[in-house]
Biopython code that builds the backbone (N, CA, C, O; Angstrom):
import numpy as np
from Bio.PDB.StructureBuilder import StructureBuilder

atoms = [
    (1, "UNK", "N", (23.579, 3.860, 2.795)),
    (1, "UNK", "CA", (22.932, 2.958, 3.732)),
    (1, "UNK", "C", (23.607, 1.586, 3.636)),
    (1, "UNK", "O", (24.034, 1.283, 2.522)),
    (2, "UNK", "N", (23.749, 0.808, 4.526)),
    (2, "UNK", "CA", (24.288, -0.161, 4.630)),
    (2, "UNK", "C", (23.292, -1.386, 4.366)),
    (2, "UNK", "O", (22.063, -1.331, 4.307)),
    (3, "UNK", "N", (24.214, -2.633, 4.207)),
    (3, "UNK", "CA", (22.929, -3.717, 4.400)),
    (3, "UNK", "C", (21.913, -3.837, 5.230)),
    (3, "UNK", "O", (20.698, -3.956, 5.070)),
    (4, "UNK", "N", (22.930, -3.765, 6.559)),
    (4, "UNK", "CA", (22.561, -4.219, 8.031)),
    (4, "UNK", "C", (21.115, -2.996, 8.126)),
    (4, "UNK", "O", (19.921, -3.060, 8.421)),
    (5, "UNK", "N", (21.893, -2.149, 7.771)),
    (5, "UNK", "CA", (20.278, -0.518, 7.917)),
    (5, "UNK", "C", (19.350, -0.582, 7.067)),
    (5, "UNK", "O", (18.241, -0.075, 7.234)),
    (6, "UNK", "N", (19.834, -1.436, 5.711)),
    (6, "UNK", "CA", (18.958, -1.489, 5.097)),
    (6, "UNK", "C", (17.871, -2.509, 5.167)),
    (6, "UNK", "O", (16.763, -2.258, 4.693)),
    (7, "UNK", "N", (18.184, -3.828, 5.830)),
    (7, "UNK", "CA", (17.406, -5.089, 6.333)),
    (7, "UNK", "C", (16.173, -4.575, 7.947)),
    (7, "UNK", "O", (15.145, -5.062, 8.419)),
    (8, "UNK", "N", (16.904, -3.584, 8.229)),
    (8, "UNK", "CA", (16.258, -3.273, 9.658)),
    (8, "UNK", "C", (15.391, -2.280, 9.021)),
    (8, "UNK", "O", (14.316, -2.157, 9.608)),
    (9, "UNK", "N", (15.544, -1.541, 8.000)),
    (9, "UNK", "CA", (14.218, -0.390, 7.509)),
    (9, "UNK", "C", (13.405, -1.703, 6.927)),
    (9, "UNK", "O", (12.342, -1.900, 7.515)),
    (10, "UNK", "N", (13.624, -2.345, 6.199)),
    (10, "UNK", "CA", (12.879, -3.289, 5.222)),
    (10, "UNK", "C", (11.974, -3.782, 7.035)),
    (10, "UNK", "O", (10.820, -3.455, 7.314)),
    (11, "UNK", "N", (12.875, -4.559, 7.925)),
    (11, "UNK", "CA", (11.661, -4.985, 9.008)),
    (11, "UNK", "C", (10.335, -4.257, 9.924)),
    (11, "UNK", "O", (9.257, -4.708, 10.309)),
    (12, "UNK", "N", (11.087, -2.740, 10.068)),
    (12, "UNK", "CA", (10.207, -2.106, 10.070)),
    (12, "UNK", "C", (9.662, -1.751, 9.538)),
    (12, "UNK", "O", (8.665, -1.388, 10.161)),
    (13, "UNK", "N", (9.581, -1.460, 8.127)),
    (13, "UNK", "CA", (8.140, -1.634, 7.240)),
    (13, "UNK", "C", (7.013, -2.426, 7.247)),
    (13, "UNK", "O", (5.804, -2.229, 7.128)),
    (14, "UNK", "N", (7.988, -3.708, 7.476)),
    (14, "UNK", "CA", (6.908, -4.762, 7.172)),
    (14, "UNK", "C", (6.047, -5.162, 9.010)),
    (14, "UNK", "O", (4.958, -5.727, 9.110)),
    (15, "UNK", "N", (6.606, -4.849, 9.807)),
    (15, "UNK", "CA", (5.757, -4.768, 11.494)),
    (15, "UNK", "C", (4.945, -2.828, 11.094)),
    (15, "UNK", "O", (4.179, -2.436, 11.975)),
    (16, "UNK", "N", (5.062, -2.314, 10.457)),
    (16, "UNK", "CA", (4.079, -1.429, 10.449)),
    (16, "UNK", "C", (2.884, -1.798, 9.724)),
    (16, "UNK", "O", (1.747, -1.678, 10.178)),
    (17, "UNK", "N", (3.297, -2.434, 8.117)),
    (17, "UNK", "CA", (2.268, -2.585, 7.478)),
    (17, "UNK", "C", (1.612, -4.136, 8.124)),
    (17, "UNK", "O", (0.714, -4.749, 7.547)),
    (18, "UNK", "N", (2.159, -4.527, 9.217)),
    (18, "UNK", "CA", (1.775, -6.175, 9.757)),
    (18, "UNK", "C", (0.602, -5.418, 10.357)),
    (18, "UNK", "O", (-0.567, -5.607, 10.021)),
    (19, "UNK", "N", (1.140, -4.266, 11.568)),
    (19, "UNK", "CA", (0.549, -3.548, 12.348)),
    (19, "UNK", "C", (-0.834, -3.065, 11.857)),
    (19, "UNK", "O", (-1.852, -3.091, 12.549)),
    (20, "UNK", "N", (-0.758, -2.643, 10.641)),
    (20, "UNK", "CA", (-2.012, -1.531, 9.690)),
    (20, "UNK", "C", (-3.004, -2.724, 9.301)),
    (20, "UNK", "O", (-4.205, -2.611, 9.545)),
    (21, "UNK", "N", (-2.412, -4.023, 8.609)),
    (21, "UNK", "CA", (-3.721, -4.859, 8.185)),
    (21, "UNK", "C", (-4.016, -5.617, 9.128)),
    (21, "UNK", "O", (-4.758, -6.538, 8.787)),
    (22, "UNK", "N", (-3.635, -5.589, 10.529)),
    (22, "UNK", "CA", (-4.459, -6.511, 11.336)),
    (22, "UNK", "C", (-5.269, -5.468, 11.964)),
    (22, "UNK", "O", (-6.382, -5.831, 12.343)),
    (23, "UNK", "N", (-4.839, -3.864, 12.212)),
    (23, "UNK", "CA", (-5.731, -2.832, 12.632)),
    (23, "UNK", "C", (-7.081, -3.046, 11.797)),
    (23, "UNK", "O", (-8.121, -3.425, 12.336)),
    (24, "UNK", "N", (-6.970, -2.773, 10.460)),
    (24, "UNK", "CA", (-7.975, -2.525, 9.393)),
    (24, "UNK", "C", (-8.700, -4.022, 9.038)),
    (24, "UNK", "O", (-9.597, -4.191, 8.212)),
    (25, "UNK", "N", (-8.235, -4.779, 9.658)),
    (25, "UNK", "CA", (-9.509, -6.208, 9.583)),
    (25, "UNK", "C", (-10.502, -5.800, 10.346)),
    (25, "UNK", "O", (-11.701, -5.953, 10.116)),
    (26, "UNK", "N", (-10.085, -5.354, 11.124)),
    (26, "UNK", "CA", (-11.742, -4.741, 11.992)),
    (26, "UNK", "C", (-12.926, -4.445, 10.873)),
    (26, "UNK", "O", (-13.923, -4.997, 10.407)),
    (27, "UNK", "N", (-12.270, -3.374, 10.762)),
    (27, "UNK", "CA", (-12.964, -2.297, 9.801)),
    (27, "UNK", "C", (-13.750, -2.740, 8.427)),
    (27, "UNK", "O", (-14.890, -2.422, 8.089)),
    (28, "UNK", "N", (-12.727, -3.634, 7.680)),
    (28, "UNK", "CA", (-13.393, -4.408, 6.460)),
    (28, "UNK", "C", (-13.475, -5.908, 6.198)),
    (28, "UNK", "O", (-13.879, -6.466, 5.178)),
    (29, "UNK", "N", (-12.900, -6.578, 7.590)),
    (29, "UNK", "CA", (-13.752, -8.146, 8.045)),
    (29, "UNK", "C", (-15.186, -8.370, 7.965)),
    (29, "UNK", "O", (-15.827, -9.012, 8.797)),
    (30, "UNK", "N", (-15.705, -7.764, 6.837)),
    (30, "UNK", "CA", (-17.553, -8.052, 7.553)),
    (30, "UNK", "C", (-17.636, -9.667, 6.932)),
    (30, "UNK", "O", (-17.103, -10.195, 5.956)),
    (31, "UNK", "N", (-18.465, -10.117, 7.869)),
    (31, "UNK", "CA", (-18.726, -11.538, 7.272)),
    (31, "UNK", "C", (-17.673, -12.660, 7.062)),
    (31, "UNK", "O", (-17.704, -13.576, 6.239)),
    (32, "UNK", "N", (-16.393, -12.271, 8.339)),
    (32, "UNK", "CA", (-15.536, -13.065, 7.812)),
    (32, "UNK", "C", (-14.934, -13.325, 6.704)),
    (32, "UNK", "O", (-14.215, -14.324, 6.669)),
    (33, "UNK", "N", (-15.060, -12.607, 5.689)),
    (33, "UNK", "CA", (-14.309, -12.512, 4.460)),
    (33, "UNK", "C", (-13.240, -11.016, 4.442)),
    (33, "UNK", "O", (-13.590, -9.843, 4.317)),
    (34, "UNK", "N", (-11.788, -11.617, 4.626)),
    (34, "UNK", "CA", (-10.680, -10.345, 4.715)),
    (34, "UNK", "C", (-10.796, -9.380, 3.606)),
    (34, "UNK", "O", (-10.683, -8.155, 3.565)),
    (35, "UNK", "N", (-11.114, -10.487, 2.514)),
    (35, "UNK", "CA", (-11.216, -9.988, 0.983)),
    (35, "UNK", "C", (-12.334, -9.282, 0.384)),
    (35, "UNK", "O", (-12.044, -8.481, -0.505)),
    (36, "UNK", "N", (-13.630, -9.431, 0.717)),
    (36, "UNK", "CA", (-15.061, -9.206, 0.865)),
    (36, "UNK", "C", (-15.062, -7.909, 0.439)),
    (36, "UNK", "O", (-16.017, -7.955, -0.336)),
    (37, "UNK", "N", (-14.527, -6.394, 0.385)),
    (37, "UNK", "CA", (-14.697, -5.139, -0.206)),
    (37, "UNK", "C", (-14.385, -5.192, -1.447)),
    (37, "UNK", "O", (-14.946, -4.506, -2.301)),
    (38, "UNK", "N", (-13.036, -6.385, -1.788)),
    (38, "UNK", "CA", (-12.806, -6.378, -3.052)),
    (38, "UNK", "C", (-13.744, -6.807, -3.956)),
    (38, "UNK", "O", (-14.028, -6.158, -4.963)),
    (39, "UNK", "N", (-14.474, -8.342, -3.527)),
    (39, "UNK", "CA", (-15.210, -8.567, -4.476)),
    (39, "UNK", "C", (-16.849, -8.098, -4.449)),
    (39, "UNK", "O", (-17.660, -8.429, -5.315)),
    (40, "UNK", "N", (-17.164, -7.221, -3.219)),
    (40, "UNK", "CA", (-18.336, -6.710, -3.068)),
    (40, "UNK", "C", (-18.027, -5.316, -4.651)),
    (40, "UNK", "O", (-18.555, -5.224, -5.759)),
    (41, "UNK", "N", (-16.825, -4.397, -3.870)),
    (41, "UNK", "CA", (-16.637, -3.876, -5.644)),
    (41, "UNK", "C", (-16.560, -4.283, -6.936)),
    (41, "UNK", "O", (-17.165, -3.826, -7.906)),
    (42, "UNK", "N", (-15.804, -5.141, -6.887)),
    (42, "UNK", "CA", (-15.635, -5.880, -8.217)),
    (42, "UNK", "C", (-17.128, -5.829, -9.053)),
    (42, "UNK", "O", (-17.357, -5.402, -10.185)),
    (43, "UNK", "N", (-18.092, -6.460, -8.002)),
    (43, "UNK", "CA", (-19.270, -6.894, -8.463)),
    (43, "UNK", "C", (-20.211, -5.619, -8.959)),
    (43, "UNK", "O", (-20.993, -5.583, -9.908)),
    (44, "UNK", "N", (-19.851, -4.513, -7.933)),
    (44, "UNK", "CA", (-20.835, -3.368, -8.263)),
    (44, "UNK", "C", (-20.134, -2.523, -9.527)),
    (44, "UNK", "O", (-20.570, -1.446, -9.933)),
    (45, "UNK", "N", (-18.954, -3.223, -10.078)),
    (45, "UNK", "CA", (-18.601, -2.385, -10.770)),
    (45, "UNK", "C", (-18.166, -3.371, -12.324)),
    (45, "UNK", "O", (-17.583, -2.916, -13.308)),
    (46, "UNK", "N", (-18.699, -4.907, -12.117)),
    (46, "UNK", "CA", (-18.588, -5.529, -13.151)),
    (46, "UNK", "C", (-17.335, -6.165, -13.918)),
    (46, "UNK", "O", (-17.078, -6.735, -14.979)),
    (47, "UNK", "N", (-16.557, -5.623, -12.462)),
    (47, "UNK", "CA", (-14.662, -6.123, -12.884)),
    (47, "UNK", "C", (-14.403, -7.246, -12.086)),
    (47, "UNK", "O", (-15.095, -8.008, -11.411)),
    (48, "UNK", "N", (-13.143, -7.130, -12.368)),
    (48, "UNK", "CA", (-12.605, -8.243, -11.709)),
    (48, "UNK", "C", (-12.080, -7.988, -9.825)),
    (48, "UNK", "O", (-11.537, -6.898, -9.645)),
    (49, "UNK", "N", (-12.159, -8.508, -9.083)),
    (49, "UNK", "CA", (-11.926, -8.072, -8.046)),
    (49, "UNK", "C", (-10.119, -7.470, -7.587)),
    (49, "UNK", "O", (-9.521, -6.678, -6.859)),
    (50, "UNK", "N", (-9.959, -8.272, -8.378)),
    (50, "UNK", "CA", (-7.851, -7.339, -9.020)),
    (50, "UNK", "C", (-7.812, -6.729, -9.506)),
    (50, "UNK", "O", (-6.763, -6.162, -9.810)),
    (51, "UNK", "N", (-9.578, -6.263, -10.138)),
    (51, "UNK", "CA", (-9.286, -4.864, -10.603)),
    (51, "UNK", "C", (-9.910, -3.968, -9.791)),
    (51, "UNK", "O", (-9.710, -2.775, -10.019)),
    (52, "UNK", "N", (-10.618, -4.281, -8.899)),
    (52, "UNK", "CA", (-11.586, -3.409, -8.051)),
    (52, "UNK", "C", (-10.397, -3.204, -7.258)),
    (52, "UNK", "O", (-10.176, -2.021, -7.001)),
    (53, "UNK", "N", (-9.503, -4.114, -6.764)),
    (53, "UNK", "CA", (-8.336, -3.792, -5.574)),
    (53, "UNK", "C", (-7.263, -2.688, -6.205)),
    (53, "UNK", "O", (-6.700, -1.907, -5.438)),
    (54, "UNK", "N", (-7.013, -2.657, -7.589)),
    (54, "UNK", "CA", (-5.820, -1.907, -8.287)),
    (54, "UNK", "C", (-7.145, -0.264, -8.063)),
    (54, "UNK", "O", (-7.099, 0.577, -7.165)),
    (55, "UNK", "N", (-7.944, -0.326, -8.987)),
    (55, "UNK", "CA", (-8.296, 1.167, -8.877)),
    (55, "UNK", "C", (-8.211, 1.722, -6.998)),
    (55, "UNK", "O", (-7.569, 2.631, -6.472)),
    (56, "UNK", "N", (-8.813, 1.077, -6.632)),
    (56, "UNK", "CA", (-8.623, 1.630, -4.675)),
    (56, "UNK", "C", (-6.572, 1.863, -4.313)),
    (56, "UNK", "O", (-6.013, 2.858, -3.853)),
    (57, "UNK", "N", (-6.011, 0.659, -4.705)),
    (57, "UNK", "CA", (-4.706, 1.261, -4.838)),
    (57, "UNK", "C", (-4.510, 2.552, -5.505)),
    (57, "UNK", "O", (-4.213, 3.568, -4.876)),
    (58, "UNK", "N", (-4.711, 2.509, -7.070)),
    (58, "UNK", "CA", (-4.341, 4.187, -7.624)),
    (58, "UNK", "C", (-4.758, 5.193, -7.007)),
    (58, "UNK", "O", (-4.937, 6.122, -7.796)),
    (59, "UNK", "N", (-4.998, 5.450, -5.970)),
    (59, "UNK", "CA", (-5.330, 6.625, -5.057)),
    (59, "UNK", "C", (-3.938, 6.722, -4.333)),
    (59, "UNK", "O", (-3.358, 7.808, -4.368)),
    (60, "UNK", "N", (-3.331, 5.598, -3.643)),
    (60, "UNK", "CA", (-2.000, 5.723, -3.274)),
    (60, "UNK", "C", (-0.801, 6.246, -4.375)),
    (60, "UNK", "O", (-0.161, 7.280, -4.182)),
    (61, "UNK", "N", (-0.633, 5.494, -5.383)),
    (61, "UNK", "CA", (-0.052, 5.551, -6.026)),
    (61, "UNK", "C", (0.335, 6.878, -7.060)),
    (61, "UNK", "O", (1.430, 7.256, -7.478)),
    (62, "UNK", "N", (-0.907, 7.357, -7.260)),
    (62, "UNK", "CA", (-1.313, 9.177, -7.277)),
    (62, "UNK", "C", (-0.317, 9.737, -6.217)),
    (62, "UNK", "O", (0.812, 10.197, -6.387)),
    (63, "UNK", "N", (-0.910, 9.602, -5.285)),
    (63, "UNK", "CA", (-0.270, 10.512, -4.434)),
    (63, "UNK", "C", (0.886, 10.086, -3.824)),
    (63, "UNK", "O", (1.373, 10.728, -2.894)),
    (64, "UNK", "N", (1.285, 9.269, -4.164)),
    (64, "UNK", "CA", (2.725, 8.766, -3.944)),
    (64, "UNK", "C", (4.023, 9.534, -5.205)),
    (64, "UNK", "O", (5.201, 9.809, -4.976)),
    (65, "UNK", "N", (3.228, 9.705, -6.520)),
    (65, "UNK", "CA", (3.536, 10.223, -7.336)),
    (65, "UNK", "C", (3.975, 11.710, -7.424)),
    (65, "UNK", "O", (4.976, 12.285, -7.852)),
    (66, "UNK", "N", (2.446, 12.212, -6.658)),
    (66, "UNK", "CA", (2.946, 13.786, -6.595)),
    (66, "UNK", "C", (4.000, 13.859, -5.368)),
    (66, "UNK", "O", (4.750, 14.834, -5.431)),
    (67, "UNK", "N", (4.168, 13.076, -4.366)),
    (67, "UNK", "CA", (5.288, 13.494, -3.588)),
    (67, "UNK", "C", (6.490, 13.369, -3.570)),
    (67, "UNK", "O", (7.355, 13.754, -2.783)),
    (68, "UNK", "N", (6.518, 12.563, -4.876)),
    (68, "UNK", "CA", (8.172, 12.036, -5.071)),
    (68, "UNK", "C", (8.423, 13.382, -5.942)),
    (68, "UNK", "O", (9.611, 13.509, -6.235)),
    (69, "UNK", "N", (7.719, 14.244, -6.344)),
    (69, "UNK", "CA", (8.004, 15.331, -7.172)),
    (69, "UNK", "C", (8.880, 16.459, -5.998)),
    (69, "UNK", "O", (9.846, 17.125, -6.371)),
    (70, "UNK", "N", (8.387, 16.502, -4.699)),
    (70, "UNK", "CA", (9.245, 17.377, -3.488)),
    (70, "UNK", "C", (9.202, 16.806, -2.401)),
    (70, "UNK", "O", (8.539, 17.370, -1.530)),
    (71, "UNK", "N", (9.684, 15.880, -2.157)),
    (71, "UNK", "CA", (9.984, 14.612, -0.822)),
    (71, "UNK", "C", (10.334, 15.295, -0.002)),
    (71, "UNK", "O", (9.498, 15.199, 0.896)),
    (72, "UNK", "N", (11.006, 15.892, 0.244)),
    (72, "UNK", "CA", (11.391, 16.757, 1.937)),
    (72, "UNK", "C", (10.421, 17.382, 2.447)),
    (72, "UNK", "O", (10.374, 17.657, 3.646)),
    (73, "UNK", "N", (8.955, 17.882, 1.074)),
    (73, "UNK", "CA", (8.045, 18.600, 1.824)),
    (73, "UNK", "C", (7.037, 17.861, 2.529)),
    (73, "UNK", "O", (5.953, 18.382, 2.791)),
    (74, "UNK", "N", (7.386, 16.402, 2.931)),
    (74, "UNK", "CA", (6.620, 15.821, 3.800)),
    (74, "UNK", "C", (7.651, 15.312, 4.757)),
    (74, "UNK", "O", (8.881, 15.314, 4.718)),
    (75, "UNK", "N", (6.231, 14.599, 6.175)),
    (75, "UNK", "CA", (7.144, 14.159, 7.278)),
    (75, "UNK", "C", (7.702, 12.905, 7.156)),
    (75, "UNK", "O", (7.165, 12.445, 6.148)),
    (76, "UNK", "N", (8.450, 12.102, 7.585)),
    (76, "UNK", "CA", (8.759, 10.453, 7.718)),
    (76, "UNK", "C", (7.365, 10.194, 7.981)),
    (76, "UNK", "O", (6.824, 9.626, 7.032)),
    (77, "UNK", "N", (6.317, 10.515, 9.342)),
    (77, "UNK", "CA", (4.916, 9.935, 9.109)),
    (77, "UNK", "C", (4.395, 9.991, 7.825)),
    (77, "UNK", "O", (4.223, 8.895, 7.292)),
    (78, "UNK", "N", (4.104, 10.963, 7.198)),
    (78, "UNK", "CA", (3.586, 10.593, 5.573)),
    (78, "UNK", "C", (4.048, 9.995, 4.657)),
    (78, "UNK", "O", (3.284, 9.572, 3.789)),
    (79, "UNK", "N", (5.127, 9.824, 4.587)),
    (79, "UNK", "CA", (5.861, 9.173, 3.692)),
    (79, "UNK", "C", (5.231, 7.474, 4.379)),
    (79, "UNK", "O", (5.077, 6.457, 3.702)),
    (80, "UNK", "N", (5.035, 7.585, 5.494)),
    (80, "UNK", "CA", (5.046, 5.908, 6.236)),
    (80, "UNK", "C", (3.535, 5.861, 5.729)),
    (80, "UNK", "O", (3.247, 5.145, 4.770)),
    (81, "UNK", "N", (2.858, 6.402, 6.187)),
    (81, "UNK", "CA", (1.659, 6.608, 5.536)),
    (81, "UNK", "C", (0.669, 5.776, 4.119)),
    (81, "UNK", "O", (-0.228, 4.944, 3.980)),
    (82, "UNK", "N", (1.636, 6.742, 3.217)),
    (82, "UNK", "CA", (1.163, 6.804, 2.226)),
    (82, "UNK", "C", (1.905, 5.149, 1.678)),
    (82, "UNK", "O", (1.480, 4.284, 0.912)),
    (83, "UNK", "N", (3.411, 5.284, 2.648)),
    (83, "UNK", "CA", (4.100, 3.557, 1.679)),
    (83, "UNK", "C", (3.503, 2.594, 2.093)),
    (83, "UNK", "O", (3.218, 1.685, 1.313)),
    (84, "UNK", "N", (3.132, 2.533, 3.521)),
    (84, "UNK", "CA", (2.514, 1.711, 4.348)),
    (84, "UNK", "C", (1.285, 1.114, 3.676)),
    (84, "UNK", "O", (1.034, -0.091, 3.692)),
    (85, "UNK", "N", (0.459, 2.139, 3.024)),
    (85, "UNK", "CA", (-0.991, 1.976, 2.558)),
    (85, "UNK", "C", (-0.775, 1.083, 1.349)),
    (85, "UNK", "O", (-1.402, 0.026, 1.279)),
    (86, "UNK", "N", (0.346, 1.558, 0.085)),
    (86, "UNK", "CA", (0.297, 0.677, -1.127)),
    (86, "UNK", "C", (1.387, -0.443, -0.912)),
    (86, "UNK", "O", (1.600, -1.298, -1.773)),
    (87, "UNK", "N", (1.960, -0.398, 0.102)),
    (87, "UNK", "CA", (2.900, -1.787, 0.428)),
    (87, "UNK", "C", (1.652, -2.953, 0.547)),
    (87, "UNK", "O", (1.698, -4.049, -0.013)),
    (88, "UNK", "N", (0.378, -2.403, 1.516)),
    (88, "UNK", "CA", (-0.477, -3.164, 2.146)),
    (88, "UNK", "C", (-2.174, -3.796, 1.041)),
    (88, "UNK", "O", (-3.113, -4.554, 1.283)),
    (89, "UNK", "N", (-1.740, -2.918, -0.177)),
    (89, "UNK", "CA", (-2.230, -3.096, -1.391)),
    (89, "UNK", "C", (-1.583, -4.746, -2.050)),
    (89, "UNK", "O", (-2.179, -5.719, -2.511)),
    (90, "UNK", "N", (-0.194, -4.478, -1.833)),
    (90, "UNK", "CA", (0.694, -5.435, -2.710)),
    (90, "UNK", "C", (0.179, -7.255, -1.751)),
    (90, "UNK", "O", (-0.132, -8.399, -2.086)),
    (91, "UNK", "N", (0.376, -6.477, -0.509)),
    (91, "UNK", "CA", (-0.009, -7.897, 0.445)),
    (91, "UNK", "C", (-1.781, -8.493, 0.163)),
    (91, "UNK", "O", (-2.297, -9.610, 0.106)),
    (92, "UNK", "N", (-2.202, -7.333, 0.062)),
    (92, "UNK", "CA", (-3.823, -8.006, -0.065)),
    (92, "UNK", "C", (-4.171, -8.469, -1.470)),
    (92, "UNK", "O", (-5.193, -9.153, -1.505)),
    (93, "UNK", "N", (-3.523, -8.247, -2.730)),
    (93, "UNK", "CA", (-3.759, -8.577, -3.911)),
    (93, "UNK", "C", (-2.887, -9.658, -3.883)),
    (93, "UNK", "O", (-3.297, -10.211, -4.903)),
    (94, "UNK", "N", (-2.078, -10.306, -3.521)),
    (94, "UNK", "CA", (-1.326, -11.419, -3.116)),
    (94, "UNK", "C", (-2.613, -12.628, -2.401)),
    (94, "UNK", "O", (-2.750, -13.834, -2.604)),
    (95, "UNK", "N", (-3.209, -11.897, -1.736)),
    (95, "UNK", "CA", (-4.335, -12.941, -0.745)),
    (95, "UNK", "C", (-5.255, -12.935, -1.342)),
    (95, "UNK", "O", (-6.033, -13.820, -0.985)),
    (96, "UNK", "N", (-5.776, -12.021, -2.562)),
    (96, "UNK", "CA", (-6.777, -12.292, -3.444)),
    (96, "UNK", "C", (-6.291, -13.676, -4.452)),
    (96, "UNK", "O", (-6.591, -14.846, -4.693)),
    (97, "UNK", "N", (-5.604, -12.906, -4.715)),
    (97, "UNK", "CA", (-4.621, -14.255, -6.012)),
    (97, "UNK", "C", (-4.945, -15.694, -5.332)),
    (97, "UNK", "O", (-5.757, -16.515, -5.759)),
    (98, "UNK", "N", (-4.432, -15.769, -4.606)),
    (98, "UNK", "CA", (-4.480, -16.974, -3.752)),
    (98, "UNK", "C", (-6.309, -17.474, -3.360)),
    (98, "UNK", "O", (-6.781, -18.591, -3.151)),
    (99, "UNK", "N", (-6.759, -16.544, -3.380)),
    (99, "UNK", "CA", (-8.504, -17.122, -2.745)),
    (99, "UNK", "C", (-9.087, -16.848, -4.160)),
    (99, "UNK", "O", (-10.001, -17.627, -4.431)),
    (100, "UNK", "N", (-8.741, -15.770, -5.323)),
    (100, "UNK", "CA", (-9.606, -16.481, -6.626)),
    (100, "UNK", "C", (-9.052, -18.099, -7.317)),
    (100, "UNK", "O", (-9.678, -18.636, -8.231)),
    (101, "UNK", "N", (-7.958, -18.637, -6.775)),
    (101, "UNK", "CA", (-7.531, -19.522, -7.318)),
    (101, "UNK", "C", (-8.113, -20.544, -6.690)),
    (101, "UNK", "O", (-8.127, -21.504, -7.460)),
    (102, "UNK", "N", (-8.825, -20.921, -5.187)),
    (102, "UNK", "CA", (-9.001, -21.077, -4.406)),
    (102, "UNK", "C", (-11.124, -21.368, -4.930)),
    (102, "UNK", "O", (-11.844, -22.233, -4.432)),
    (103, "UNK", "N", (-11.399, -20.696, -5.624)),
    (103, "UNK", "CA", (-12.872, -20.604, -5.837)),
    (103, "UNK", "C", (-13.273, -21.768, -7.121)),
    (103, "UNK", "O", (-14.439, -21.895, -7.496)),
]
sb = StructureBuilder()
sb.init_structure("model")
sb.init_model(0)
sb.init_chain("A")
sb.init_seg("    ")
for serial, (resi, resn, name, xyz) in enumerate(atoms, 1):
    if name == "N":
        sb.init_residue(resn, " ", resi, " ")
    sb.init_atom(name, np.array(xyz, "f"), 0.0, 1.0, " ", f" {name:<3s}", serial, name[0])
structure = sb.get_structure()
């Protein structure tokens, strides 16, 4: 792969996973807080809300695991999927960092 192919996969990653967390604000915007599932878990579970966000990641990361074991036996959609989901982990624990520092 080249640079040039490799800068243009890197952009389309990042307009998919742009694409996925402005889809999924719908979904877990309640109350105007983007962050709000994290620390609604955190709380029901007595952790830290970077840690309530990492266990909901290890579900990706699992199964990111078992597929790197036979990669061809999935499609480019799953593979987008599944990277898309813990790429979009890395971005929202980034915006936690920033709003517990913030409190």
């Amino acid at each position: 792969m080249t640079d040039e192919q490799f800068l243009i996969e890197i952009e389309r990653a990042y307009l998919r996973s742009k694409s996925l967390l402005t889809k999924k604000a719908k979904e877990y915007s309640r109350g105007g807080d983007r962050l709000g599932h994290f620390h609604r878990a955190a709380a029901a579970q007595s952790i830290l809300p970077t840690e309530a966000l990492m266990g909901m990641a290890m579900k990706h990361i699992i199964s990111i695991a078992d597929m790197v074991k036979n990669p061809l036996d999935y499609t480019t959609g799953q593979w987008h999927e599944k990277l898309d989901d813990l790429r979009n982990y890395t971005f929202l624990l980034d915006a936690l960092l920033v709003d517990l520092k913030e409190e």
